[in-house]
N, C-alpha and C positions, 0 to 999 in steps of 0.2 A: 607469356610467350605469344606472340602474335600467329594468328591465322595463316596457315599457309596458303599463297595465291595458286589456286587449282585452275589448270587450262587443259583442256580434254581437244584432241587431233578433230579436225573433220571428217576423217576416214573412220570414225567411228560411228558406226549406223545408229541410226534413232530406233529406240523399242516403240511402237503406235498402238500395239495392240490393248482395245478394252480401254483408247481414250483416256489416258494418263495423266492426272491432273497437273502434272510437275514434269519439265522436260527430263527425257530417259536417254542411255546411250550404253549399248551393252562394248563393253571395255575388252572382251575375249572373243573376238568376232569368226575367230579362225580354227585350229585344232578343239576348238572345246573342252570337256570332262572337267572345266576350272569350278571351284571354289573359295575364296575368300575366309576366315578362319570362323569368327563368332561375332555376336552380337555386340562383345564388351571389347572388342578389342579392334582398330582402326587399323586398315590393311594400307592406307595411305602412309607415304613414306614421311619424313618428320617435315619435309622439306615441300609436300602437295604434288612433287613430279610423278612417282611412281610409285605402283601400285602393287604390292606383293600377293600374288595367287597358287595355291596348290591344285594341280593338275592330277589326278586320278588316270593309274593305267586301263581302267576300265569300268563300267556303270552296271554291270548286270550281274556282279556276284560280289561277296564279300573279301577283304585283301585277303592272302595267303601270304603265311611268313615270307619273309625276303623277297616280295615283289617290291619293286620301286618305282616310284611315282615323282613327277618329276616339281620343280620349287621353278616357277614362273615371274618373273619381272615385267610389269606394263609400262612401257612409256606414254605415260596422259597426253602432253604436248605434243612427242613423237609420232602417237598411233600406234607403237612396236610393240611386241611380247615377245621374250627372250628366255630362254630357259636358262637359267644359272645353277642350278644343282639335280644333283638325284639324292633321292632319299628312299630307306626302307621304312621309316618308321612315322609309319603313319595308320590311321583309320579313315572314315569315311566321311563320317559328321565333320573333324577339326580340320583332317587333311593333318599335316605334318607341326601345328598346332606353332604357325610362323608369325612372330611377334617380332615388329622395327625395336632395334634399339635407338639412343637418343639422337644418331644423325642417319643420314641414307646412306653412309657406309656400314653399316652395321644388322644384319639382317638374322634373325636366331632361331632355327626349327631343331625337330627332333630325329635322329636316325639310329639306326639298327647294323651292331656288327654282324654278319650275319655267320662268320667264323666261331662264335663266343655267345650270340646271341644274348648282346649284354646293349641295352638301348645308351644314347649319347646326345648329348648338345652340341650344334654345329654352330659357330658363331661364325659367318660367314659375310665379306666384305660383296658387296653384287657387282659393283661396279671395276673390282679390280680381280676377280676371282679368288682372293688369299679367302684359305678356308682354314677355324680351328677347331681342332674337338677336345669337348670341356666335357668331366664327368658329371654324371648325370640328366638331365632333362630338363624341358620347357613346358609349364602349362602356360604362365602369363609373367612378360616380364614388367621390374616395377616402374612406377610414372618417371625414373631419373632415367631411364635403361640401365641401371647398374646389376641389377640383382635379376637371377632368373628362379620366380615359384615352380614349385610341382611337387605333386604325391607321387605314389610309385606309378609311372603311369604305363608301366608290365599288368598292374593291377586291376586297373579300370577295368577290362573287358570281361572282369567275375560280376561286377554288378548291371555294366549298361554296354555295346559294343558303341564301337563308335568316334570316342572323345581320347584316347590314348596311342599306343602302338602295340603292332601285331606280334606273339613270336609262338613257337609252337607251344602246343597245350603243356607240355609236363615244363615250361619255363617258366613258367607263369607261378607267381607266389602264393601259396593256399594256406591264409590265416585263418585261427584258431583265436578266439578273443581277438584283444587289442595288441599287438605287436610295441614292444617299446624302442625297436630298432627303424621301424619304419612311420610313414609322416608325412609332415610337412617339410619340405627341404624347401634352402637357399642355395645358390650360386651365385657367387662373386663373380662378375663377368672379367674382371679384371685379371684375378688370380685365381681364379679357375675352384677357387677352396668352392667345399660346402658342408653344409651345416642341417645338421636337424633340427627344426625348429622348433615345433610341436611333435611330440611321439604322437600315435594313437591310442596308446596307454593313457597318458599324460588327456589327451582330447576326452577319453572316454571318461575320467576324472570328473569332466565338466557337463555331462551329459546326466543327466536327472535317473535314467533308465538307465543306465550303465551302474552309473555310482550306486545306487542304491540296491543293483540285483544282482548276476550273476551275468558277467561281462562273458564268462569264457562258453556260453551255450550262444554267443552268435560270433560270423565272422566280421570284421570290420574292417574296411577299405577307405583311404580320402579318395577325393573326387577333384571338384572344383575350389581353385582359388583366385584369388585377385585381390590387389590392392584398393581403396579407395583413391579418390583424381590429387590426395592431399600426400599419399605415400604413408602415412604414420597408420594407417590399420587395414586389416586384411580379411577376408570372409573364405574360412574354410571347410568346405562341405566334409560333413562323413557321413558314408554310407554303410549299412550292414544288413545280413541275413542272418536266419536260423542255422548252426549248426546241420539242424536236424532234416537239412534240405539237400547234402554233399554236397562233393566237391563242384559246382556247377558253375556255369560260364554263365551270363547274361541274365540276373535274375531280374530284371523288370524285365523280361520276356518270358522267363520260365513262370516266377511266382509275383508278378508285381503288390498283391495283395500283403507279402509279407515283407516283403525290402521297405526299411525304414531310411531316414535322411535326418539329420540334426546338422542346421546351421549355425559355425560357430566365428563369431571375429575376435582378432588377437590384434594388438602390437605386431610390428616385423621382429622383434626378438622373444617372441613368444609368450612374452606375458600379457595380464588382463586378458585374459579368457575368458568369456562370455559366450552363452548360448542363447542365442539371437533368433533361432526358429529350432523348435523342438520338433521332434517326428512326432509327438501328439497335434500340433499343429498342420504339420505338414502330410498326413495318410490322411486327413479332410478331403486331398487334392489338393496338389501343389506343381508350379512351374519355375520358371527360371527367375532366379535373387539377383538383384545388381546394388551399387551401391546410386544413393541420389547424389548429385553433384556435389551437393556441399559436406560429404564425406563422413558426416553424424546416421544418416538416415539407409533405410535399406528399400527397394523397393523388389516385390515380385508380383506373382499371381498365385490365389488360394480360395478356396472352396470356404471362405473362412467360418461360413453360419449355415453350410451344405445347402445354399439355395444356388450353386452355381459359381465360375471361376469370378474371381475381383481382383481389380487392382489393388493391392494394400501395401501400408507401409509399416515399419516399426525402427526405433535406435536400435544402434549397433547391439545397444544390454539388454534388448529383448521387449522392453519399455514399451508403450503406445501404440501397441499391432493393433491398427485400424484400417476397414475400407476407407480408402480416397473418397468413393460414391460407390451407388450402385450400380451402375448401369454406364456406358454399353459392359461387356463382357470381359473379364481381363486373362485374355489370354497371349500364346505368343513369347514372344523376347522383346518386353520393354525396357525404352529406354527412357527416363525422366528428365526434360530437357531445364537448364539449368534456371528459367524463368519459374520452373515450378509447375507451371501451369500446364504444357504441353506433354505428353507422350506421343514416342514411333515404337509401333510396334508390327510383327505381323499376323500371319494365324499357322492353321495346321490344315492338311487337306486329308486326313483322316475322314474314310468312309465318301472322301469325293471332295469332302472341302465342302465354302458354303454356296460356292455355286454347281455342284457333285459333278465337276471335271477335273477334279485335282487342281484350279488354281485356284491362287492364295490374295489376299491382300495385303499391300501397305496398309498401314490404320494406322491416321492421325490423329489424337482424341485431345479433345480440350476438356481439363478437367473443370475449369471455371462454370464454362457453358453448357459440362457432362453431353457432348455431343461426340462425334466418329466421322471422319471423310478417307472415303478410299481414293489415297494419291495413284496406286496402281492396281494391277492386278496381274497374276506374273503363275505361270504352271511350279510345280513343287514336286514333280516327281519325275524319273526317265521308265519307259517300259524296255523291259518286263523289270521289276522291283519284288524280285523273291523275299527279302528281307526288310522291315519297316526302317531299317538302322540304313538304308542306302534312299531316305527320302532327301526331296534338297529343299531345306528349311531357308526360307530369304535369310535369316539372319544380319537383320538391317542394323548397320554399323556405321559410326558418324566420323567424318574427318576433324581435324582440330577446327575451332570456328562455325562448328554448328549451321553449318548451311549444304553440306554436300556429306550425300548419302551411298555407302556402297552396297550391295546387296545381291543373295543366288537367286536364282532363277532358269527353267526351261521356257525356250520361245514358243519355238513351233519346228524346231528339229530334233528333239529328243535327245539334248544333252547338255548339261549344265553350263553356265555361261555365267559371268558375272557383271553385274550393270552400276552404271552409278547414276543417282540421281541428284538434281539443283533443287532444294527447296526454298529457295529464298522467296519465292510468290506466297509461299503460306507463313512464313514466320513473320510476318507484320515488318 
């Protein structure tokens, strides 16, 4: 599939600040509260015109059931942002966790009956307003746009807030072991069927610590998934805690020392099951998994020899977990660019960040020459920030064709804004 030709409005202002090695232009120039979904996933429409953004009803506290936040449309060429839907179902990190499907008519987030308090997939046209609702949910849909992934994502917010949707506490599903009703699910966008893919029964089978001990003294939740860029395999996170911790909401903020993580990739019909990062691996210190372009390979960050976070890699079957190099530091949401050689990543402004005013950097690192250049440098947080789960992570995310970057960010107004960046000066 060919690159789509990206042309961005000149009504769109230049970002200057902190001498930005790559020309910037923040794309939400006007109402604010926007961000863009994740790191793994292109808010560029299939077609390069526009730019899908989740809008946040407010920056200063965490969502409350049934509040609604609005699904934003940018016109790049135009200059415009338009608001095409409401939705309830959303958190803060993902926003409404809004994935294009294979043409720019086809646009898919997540929302909330707020009658029934039963969450939904919205498959929605932007351009002509026809809207559908298909059961179930969106985490990421796959490389055809035909199928849409997700775990229960009512669930998510017992391990980490942020990455699912909101609904009140006694809604929310409070497992006991591994559940063999709940999982991995598929959605046919087509006909709306779905399927369970993987149980968590069935997941915790493949888990070394599950299999071998006493699955029902913790609780077990999925998390993240995603396809690899070839469609034929898929990376699915489980998360879990101690029974012996109750019924609690947010365990990386209550207990992080005891919430474990096992990455596992499947086929999309759920077999060849492999566990690909174990939580003995992963409680070293561990950040965000992606797959490497040529769909064999995994890459993340890990404390892997406790001297410090690393880039590392390993096959899907767990095989060859190696550092890339030592140094610089592999933190962030990388992404491994399809030469091999390059990574975009950003950082965390934790404790102030590394210049201690909360901003962040782009980080371009050449693995060849184990060197780092900061393309930008961009604020990561809005005050006041009660909660660590309402930080704004860049989450630099690439359009088709590998040369233009979108990414979050605060300027110098105190309110999340999204920018896109031209790298074509650095990519040789």
């Amino acid at each position: 599939m060919p690159a789509p030709e990206i042309q961005l409005s000149p009504a769109f202002p230049r970002y200057e600040r902190f001498d930005p090695q790559v020309p910037v232009w923040c794309v939400t120039p006007h109402e604010g509260r926007c961000i863009h979904r994740f790191f793994d996933t292109s808010p560029f429409s299939p077609s390069g015109r526009y730019l899908a953004v989740f809008r946040l009803p407010y920056e200063d506290r965490l969502p409350t059931p049934g509040d609604a936040g609005q699904v934003v449309l940018v016109d790049l060429p135009g200059g415009t942002e338009r608001v095409v839907a409401e939705t309830r179902g959303w958190e803060p990190q993902m926003g409404a966790n809004l994935n294009w499907g294979a043409t720019d008519d086809t646009l898919l987030f997540n929302d909330v009956d707020p009658r029934t308090w039963t969450p939904y997939l919205v498959k929605l046209n932007p351009l002509t307003g026809k809207r559908e609702r298909i059961e179930g949910g969106i985490y990421r849909v796959s490389p055809d746009g035909r199928t849409a992934m997700a775990a229960d994502l009512a669930c998510m917010r017992r391990t980490q807030i942020g990455y699912g949707v909101t609904l009140p506490d006694d809604r929310v599903p409070l497992h006991t072991g591994a559940p063999d009703d709940d999982g991995l699910f598929a959605t046919d966008l087509e006909t709306g069927e779905r399927t369970l893919v993987l149980s968590l029964a069935a997941a915790a089978r493949s888990i070394p610590e599950l299999r071998d001990g006493r699955v029902e003294d913790w609780r077990v939740y999925g998390f993240h998934c995603k396809h690899n860029p070839q469609g034929d395999r898929l990376i699915f996170t489980v998360r879990r805690h101690p029974t012996s911790l109750g019924p609690i909401f947010n365990a990386m903020g209550v207990s992080f020392e005891q919430l474990r993580y096992d990455v596992l990739t499947l086929r999309p019909d759920g077999t060849d099951v492999h566990t690909a990062v174990p939580a003995s691996q992963w409680e070293k210190g561990g950040h965000h998994i992606n797959w490497f372009p040529d769909g064999q390979n995994l890459s993340m960050n890990l404390n892997i020899d406790r001297q410090g976070m690393r880039f590392v890699r390993c096959r899907y079957d767990g095989s060859g977990l190696a550092k890339l190099f030592d140094a610089p530091e592999g933190s962030g949401h990388p992404t491994v660019l399809p030469d091999g050689r390059h990574i975009l990543t950003d950082d965390y402004a934790f404790d102030g960040g590394p210049w201690g005013d909360h901003t962040v950097p782009l980080r371009w690192v050449d693995v060849r020459e184990r060197t780092e250049r900061t393309l930008v440098r961009i604020g990561a947080r809005t005050d006041p920030m009660p909660d660590s789960s309402l930080r704004v992570d860049p989450h630099p995310a690439w359009a088709a064709g590998w040369r233009w970057v979108a990414f979050n960010g605060v300027a110098d107004d105190n309110t999340r804004r999204v920018f896109v960046a031209d790298l074509q000066s650095v990519l040789g």
